[in-house]
Backbone as a chain_set.jsonl record, in Angstrom:
{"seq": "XXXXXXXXXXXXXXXXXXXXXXXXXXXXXXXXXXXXXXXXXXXXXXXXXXXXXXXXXXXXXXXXXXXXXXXXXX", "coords": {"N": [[-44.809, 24.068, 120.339], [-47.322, 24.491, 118.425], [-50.575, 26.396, 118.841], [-53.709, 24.33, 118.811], [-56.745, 25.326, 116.079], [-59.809, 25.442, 116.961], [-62.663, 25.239, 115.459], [-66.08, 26.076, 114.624], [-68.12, 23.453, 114.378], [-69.626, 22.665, 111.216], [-73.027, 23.024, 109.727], [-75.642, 21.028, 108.315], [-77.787, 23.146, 106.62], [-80.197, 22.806, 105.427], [-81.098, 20.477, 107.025], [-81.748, 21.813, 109.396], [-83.902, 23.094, 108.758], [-85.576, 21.966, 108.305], [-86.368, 20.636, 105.571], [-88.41, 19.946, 103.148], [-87.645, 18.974, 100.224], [-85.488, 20.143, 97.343], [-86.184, 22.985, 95.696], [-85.654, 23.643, 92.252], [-86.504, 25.852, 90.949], [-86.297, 27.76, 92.814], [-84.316, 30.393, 92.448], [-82.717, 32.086, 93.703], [-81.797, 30.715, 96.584], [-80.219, 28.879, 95.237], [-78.019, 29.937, 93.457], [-76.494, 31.126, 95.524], [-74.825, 28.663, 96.258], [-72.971, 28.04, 94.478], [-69.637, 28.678, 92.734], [-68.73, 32.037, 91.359], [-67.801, 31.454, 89.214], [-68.822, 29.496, 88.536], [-68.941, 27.198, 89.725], [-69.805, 24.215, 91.789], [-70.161, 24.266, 95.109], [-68.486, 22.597, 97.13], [-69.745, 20.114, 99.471], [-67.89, 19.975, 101.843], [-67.225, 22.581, 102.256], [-69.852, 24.039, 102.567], [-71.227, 22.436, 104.301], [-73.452, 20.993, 104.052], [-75.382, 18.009, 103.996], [-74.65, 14.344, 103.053], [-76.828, 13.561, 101.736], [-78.867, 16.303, 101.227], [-76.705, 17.293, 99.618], [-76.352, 15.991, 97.19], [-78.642, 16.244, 96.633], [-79.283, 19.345, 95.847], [-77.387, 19.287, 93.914], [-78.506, 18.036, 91.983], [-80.815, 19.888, 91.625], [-79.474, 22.034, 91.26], [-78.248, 21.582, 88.536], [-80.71, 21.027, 86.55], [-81.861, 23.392, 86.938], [-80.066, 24.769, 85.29], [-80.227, 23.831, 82.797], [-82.803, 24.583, 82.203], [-82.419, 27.309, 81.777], [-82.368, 28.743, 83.66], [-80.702, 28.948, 86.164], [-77.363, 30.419, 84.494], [-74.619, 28.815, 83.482], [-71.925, 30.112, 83.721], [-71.058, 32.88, 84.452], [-70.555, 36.054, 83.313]], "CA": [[-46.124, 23.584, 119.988], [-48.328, 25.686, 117.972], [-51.934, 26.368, 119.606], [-54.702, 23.909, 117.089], [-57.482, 26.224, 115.887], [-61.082, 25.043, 117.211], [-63.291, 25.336, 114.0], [-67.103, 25.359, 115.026], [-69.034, 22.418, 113.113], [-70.887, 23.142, 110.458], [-74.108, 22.067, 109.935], [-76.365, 21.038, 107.174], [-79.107, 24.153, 106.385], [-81.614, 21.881, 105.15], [-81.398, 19.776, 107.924], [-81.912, 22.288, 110.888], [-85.028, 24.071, 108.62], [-86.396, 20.684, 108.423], [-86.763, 20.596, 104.371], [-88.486, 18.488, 102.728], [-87.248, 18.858, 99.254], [-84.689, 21.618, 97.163], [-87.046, 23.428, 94.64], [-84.852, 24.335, 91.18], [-86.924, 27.104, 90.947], [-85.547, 29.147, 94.144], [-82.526, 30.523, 92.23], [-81.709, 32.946, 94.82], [-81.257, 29.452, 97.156], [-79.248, 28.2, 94.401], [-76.835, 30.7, 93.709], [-75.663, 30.742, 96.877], [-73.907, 27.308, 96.458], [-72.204, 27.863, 93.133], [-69.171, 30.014, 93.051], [-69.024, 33.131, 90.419], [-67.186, 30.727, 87.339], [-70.031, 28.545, 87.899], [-68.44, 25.577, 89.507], [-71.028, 24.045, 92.852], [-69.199, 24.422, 96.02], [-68.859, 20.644, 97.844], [-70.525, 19.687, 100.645], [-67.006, 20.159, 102.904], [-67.274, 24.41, 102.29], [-70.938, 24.913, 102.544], [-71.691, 21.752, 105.534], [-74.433, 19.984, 103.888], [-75.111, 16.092, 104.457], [-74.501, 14.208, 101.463], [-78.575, 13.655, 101.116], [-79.086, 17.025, 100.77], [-75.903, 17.483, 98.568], [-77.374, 15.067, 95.647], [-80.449, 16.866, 95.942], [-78.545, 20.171, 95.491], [-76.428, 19.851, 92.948], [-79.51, 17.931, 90.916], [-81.469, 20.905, 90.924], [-78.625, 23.077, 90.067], [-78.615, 21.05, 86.75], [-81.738, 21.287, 86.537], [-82.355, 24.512, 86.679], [-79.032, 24.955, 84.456], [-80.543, 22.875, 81.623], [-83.997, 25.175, 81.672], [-82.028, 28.594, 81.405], [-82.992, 29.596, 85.605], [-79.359, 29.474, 86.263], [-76.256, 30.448, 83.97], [-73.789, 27.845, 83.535], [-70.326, 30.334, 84.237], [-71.153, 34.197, 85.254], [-69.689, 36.798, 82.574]], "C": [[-47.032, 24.75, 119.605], [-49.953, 25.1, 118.697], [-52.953, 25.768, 118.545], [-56.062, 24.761, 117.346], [-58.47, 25.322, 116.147], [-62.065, 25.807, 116.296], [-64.68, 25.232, 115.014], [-67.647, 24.461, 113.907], [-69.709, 23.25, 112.397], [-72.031, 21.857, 109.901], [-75.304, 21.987, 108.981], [-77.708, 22.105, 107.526], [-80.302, 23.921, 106.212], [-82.53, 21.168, 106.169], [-82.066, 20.628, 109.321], [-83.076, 23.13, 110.245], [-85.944, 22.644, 108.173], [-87.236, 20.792, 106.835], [-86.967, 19.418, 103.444], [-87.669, 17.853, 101.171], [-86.436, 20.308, 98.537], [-85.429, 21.782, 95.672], [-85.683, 24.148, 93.743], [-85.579, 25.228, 91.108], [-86.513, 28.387, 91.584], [-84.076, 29.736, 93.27], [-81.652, 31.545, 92.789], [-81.072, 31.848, 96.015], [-80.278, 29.107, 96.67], [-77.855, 28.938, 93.816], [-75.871, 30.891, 95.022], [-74.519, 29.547, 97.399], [-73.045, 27.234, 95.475], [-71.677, 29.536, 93.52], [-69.299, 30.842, 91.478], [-68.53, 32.576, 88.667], [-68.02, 29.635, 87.742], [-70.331, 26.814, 88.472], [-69.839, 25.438, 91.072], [-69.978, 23.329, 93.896], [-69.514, 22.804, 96.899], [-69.108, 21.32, 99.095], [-69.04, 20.129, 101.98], [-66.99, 21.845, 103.489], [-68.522, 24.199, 102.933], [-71.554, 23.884, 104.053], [-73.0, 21.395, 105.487], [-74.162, 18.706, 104.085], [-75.106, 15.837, 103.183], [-75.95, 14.026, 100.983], [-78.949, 14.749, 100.486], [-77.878, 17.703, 99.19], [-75.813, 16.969, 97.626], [-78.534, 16.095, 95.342], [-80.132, 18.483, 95.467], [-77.998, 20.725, 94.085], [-77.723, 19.236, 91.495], [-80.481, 18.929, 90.581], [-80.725, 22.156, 90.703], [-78.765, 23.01, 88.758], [-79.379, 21.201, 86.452], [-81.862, 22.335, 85.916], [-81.151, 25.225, 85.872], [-79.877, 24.444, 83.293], [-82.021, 24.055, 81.033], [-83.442, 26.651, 81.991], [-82.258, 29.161, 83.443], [-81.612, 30.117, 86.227], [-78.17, 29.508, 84.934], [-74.844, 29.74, 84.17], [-72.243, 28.295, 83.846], [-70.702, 32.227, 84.144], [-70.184, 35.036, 83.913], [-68.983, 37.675, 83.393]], "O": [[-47.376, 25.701, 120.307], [-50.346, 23.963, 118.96], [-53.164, 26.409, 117.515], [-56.499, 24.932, 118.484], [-58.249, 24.221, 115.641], [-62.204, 27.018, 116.465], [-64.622, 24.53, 116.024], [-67.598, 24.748, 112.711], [-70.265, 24.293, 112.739], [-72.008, 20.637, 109.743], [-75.977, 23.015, 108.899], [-78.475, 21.928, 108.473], [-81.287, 24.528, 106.632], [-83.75, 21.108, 106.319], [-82.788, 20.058, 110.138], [-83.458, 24.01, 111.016], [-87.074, 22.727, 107.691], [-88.451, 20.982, 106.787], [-86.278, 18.462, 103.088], [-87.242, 16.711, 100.997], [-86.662, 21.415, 99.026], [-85.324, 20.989, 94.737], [-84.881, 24.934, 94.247], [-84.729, 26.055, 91.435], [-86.41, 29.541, 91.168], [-82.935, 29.408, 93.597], [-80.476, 31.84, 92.577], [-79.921, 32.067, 96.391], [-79.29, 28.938, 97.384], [-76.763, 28.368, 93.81], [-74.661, 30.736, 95.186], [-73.753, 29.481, 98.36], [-72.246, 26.3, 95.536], [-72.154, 30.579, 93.966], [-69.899, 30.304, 90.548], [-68.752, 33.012, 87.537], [-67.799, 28.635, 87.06], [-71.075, 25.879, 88.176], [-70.614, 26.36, 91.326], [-69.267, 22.337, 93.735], [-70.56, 22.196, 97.125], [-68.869, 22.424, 99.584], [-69.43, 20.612, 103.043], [-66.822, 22.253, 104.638], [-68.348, 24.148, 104.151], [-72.268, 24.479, 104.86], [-73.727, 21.396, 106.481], [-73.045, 18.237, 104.304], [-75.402, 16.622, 102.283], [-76.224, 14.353, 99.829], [-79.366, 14.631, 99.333], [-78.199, 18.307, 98.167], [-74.997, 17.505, 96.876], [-79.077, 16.541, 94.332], [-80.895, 18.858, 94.576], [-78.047, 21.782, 93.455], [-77.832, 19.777, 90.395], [-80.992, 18.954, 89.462], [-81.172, 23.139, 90.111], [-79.187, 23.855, 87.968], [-79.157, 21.914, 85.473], [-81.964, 22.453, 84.695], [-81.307, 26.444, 85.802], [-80.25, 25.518, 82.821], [-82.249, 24.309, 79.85], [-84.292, 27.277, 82.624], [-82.136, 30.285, 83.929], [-81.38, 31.247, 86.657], [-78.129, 28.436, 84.33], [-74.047, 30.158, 85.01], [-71.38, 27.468, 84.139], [-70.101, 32.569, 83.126], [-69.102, 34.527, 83.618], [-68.147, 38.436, 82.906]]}, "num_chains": 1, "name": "protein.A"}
């Protein structure tokens, strides 16, 4: 019997800074969730709730669409 690895939870960021909304503007926030080819890391990696992970990935686009972020990293 192999020993099973005890993972701690992870836990939505939004939720424990008590936010009301995810500003496309922050794009140091927003980088942080998208990996380096551009793609936006799911909710299972990063341990957002899916509320905040709609609101997330809509102001990624967002702020993809008005030049704030770069759509795939040279």
């Amino acid at each position: 019997m192999r020993p099973r690895k005890i993972q701690r939870r992870k836990f939505c960021r939004f939720c424990a800074d008590k936010v009301e909304f995810i500003d496309y503007k922050n794009v140091k926030l927003l980088r942080s969730f998208i990996t380096e080819r551009g793609k936006i890391f799911p909710s299972r990696m990063t341990g957002t709730c899916a509320r905040h992970q709609r609101e997330l990935s809509g102001a990624i686009k967002k702020a993809r669409n008005i030049a704030l972020l770069s759509f795939m990293e040279k």
